[in-house]
Every structure is written in structure tokens, then in C-alpha cells.
matplotlib code that plots the C-alpha trace (Angstrom):
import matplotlib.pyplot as plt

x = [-60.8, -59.9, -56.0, -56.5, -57.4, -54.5, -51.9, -52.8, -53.0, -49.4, -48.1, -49.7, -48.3, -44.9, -44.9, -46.0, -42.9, -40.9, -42.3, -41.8, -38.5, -37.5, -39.1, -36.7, -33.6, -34.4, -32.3, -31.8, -28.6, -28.0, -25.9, -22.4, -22.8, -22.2, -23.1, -20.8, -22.3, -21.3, -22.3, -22.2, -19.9, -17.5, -17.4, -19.3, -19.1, -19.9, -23.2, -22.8, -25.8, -28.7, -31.7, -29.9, -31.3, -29.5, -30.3, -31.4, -31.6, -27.3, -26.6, -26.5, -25.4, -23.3, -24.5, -24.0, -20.5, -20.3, -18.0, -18.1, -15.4, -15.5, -14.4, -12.5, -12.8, -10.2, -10.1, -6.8, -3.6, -0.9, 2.6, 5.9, 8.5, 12.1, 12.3, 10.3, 7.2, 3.9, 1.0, -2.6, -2.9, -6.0, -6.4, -8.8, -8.6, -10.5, -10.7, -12.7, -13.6, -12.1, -12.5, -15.4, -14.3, -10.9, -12.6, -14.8, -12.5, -9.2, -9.1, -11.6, -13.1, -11.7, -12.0, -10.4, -7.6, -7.2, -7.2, -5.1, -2.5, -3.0, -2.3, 1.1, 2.5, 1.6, 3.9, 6.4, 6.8, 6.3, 9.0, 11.5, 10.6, 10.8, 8.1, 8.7, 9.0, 5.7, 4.0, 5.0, 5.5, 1.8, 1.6, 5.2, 3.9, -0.2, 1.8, 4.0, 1.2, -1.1, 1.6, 2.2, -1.9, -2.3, 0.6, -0.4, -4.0, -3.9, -4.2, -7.8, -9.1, -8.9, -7.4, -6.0, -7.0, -6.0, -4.7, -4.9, -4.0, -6.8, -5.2, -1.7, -2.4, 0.9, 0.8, -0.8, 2.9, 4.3, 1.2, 2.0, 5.4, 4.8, 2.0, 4.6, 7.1, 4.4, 3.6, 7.4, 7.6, 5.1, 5.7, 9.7, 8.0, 5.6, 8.8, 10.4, 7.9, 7.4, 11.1, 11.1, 7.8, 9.5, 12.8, 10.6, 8.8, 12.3, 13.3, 10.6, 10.6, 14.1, 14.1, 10.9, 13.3, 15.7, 13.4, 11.8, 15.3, 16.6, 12.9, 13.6, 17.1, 16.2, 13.3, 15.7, 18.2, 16.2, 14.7, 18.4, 19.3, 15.3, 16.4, 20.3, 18.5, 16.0, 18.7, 20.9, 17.8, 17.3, 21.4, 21.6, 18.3, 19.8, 22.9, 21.3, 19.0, 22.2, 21.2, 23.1, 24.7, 22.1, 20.9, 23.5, 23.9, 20.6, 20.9, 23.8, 21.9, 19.3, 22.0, 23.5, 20.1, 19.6, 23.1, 21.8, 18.6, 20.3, 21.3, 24.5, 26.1, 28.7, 28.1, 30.8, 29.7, 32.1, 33.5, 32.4, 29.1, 29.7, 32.7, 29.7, 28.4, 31.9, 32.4, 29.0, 29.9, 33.3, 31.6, 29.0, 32.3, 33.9, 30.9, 29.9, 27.0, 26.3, 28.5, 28.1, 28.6, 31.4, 31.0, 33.2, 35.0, 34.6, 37.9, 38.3, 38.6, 41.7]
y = [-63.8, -63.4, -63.3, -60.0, -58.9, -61.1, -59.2, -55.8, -56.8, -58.2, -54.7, -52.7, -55.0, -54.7, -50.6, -50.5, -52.3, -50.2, -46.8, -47.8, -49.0, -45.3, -43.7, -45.3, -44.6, -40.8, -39.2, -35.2, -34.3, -31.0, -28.0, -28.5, -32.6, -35.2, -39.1, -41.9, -44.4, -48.0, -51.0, -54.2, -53.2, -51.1, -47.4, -45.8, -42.4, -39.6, -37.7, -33.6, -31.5, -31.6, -34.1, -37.7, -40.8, -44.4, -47.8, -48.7, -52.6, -52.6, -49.6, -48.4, -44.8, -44.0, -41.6, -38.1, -36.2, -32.1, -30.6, -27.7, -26.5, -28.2, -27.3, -30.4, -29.3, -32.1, -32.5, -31.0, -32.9, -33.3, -32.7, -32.4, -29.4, -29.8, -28.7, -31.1, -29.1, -30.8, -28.4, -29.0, -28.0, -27.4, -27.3, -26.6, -28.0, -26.1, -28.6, -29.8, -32.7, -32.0, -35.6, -37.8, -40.9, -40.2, -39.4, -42.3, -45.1, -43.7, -44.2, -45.5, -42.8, -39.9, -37.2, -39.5, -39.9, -36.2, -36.0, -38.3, -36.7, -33.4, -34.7, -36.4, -33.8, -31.1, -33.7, -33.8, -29.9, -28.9, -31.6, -29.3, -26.2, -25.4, -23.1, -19.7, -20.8, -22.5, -19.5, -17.1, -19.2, -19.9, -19.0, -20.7, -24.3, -23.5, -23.6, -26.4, -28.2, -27.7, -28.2, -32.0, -32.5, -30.8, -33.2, -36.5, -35.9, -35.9, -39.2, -38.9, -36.4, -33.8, -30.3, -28.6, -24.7, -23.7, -24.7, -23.1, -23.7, -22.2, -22.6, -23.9, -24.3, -24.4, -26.3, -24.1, -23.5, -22.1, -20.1, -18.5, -18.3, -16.8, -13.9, -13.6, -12.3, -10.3, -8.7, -7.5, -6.8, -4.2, -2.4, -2.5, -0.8, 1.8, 2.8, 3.6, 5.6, 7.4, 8.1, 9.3, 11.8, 13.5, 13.4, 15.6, 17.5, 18.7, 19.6, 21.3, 23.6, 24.3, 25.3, 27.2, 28.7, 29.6, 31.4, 33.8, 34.5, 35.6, 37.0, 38.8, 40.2, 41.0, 43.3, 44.8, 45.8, 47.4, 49.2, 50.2, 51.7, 53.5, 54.8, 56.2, 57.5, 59.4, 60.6, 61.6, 63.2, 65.2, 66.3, 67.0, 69.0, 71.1, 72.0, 73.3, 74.9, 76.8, 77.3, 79.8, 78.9, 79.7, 76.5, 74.5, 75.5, 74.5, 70.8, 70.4, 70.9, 68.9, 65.5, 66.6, 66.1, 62.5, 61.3, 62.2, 60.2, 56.6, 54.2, 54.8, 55.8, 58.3, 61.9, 63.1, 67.1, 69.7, 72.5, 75.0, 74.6, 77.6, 75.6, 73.1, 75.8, 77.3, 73.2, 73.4, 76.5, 75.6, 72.4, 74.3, 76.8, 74.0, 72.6, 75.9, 76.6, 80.5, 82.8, 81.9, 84.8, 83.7, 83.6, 85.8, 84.5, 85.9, 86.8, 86.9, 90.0, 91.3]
z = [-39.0, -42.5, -43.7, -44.5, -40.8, -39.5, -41.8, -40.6, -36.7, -37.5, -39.2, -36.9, -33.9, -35.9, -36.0, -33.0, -31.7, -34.2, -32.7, -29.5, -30.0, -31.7, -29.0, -26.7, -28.2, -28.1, -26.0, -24.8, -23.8, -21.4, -22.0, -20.8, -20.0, -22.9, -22.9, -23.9, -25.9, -25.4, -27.6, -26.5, -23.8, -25.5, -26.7, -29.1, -29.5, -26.8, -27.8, -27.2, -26.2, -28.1, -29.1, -29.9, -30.5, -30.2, -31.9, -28.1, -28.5, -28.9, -27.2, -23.9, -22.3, -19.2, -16.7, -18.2, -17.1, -16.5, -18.7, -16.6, -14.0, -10.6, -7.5, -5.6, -1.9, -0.1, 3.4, 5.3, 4.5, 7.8, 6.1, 7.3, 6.5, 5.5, 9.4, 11.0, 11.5, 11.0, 9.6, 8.4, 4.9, 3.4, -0.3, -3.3, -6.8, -9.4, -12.7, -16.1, -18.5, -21.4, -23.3, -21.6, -23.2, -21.3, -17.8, -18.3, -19.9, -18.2, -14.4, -11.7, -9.6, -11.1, -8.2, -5.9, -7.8, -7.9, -4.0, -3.3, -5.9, -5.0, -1.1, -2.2, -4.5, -1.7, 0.9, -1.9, -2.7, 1.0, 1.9, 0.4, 2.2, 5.7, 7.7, 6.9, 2.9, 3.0, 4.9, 2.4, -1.1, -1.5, -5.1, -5.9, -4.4, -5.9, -9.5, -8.7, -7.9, -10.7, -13.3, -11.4, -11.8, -15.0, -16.6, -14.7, -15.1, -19.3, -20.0, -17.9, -20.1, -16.8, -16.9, -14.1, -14.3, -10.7, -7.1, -4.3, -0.5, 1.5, 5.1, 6.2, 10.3, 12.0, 15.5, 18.5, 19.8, 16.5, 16.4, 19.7, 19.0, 15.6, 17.3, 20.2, 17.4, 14.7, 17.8, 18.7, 15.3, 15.4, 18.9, 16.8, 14.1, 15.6, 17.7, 14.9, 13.5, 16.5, 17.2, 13.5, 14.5, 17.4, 14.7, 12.2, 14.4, 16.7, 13.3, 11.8, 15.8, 15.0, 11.4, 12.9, 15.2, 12.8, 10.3, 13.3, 14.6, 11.4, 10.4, 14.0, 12.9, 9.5, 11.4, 14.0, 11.1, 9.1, 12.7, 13.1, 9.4, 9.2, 12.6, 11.2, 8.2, 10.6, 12.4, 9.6, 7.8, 11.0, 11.5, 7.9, 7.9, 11.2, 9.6, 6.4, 8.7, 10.4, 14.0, 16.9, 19.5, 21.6, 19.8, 20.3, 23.8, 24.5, 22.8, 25.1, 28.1, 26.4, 26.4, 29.8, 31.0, 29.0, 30.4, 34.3, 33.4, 32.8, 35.0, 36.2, 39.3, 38.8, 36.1, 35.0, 34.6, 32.9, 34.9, 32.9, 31.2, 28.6, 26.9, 26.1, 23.7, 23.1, 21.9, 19.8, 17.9, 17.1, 15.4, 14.0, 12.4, 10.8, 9.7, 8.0, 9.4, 9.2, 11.6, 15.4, 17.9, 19.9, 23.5, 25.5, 28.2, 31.3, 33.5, 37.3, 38.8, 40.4]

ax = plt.figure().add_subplot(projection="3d")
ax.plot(x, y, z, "-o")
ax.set_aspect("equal")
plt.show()
């Protein structure tokens, strides 16, 4: 084998090795993950997403971390009230990398660090309340809560975006207890409402009442002043029509025989039925109506 030969085995032995060694220090990193970079132990500098390559001999990668949003479901946390009720609390951490050299380099096991100070805060903040407070001050103790994480959770390179308690399980007595009094609650309140129904609806009857009675007099009154204004058309229209007394005489009979058709016991009839006319013509005289022929009395004989 001639120099020559054993030169170019060499260089192609050497670029070989240096391909090779390129090769391997490619490396592809994913949407929304970045890589730290550690050489010879210590950091390096984090690679974003995209195609990297590293001098792979000195340097060496961590497992990729998610910048993304997580969802830390922790398992129900028994805490005590300000009035010595023990309840199961079950909470939800919603959270994201924001510096991976942070999250990596800051703490040891990041998420359960997280629980464990989600599950102490929640102790502290629900120490201070008692049970009706905690049923109904969700939100207040969620933000409490994720201000405590978001502040003690900086120097890890971790923010807090939201809290939230997905179940607060009172003991099985204070549950009864609780449905025993929702439930009286709501037989109080449909009560109530239905008290307040029959309230309306008496009212509404009686202002229905009220309207037809006075819609009822309004009708009878003007019944009663049509009727005097028939009547007076009908008197006014006699009188200019000037009748005799044989007229008049015979309307008198006419209301002598109305008075003896009603309903009562005792007539009282006068003793002589020609001063009915005699009355009749007199009126009709003074009225002015035309010239009446008298009616002569007659006188008993001797």
C-alpha cells in the first residue's frame, strides 16, 4: 500500500468520523417544547423550536419541557374550617413554563411542588373561613390561591393562570342537614309565591267586581234618564197635542187599572170617579191645553 493510499483511507476515516459526529449533534425541536443544553454538566443555553444542532462530544440535552398550559389534577385535600368542619376539597391547577432553565434548574419535581402548595395554602385560606363562607366564596379563595402560587412559583419559571375548586364535600351529616334546610327553604318560598297568587288573583276578582258593578250602574242610569226622556218626550208631545177630557178621563181609568194590578193589599178607590176627570181637566186648564168642556155635576134629587 502506497503512502498515497494510506493518506486518503486516513481523510476519508477522518470525515467520516466528522460527518458522523455532525449528524449527531442535529437536533429537531417541537412546537411549544424547548431543550436546555448542558455542557459538561452545567447550562448552556435552551434551544427553541426548530432544527438545532449541538457540538455533541461536550454537550448534552435534557428531556424536552412543554411550554404549553397544563392542567394539575390533585387528589382531594381534608381541611378543616374556622368551625371545626372537616371537608374534602378537590382542586385543579391550570399552569405554564414560562423560562425552562427556571423549571429545570429551580426546584426538584416541579408538579409536586405545586400540589403540595396548592394543598397548604387551600388549609391556610379555608382555615379562616367557616362552612357557609367556603360554600359560597369559591371565586374569593380560587384568587387567593393563585395569587399565593403565582408569587411563590416565580423563582421556578412557572405561572399560575387559574385555580379552581372542583368539589368541596361536606361530611354526609352536614349534607343532610344542609338538604334538610334547602328543602324548607323552598316549600318557605313556593308558599310564598303561592300565598302571593291567591293575593293577585282575589284582587284582580275584586277589581273585576268593581268594574262590572259600576259598568252595571253606569248601564242602569243611563236606562233610567233614556226612560225620563221617553217619558217627558211623550208628556210634552200630549200636551202640545191638547187632548179632551174625555182623554184624560180615560188615562185615569187607564192608572186606576195599573194601581189594582200590583201587589198590594188594600186600593184605595175615589168616591166619585168623575172628579178623576174633573182633576184631569183642571190640570190640563192650567197647563193650557185647548178649552176642556167642563163636566157638570150632577145633583140629587129632592
Amino acid at each position: 500500500m502506497t503512502p498515497l493510499e494510506i493518506v486518503m483511507i486516513v481523510v476519508a476515516v477522518v470525515g467520516g468520523a466528522f460527518i458522523l459526529l455532525m449528524a449527531s449533534g442535529i437536533r429537531i425541536v417541537k412546537q411549544g417544547t424547548a431543550v436546555i443544553v448542558i455542557r459538561f454538566g452545567k447550562y448552556k443555553k435552551t434551544l427553541e423550536a426548530g432544527l438545532r444542532w449541538i457540538f455533541r462530544p461536550m454537550d448534552g440535552t435534557l428531556p424536552p419541557i412543554s411550554l404549553k398550559e397544563q392542567v394539575g389534577d390533585f387528589r382531594p385535600q381534608p381541611v378543616i374550617t374556622r368551625d371545626n368542619v372537616t371537608m374534602q376539597i378537590d382542586s385543579i391547577v391550570f399552569f405554564q413554563v414560562m423560562d425552562p432553565k427556571l423549571f429545570a434548574f429551580g426546584i426538584e419535581r416541579p408538579i409536586l411542588a405545586i400540589e403540595n402548595l396548592t394543598a397548604t395554602t387551600l388549609r391556610n385560606i379555608v382555615g379562616d373561613l367557616d362552612l357557609d363562607e367556603t360554600l359560597t366564596s369559591r371565586d374569593t379563595i380560587n384568587a387567593k390561591i393563585r395569587e399565593i402560587l403565582d408569587n411563590a412559583t416565580d423563582p421556578w419559571g412557572i405561572k399560575i393562570n387559574r385555580v379552581e375548586l372542583r368539589s368541596i364535600l361536606p361530611p354526609p351529616g352536614i349534607q343532610e342537614s344542609m338538604e334538610r334546610q334547602m328543602r324548607a327553604e323552598r316549600e318557605r318560598r313556593e308558599a310564598i309565591l303561592r300565598a302571593e297568587g291567591e293575593k293577585k288573583s282575589a284582587i284582580l276578582v275584586a277589581e273585576g267586581e268593581k268594574q262590572s258593578q259600576i259598568l252595571r250602574a253606569e248601564a242602569r242610569k243611563i236606562a233610567l234618564l233614556t226612560e225620563a226622556e221617553g217619558q217627558a218626550q211623550a208628556i210634552e208631545r200630549i200636551i202640545n197635542a191638547k187632548p179632551n177630557t174625555a182623554y184624560l178621563t180615560l188615562q185615569g181609568f187607564e192608572a186606576l187599572k195599573h194601581v189594582a194590578d200590583g201587589q198590594s193589599t188594600k186600593i184605595i178607590v175615589p168616591s166619585d170617579i168623575a172628579n178623576v176627570a174633573s182633576l184631569f181637566s183642571v190640570i190640563s186648564e192650567t197647563l193650557g191645553i185647548g178649552s176642556a168642556t167642563p163636566i157638570k155635576k150632577s145633583t140629587p134629587k129632592q
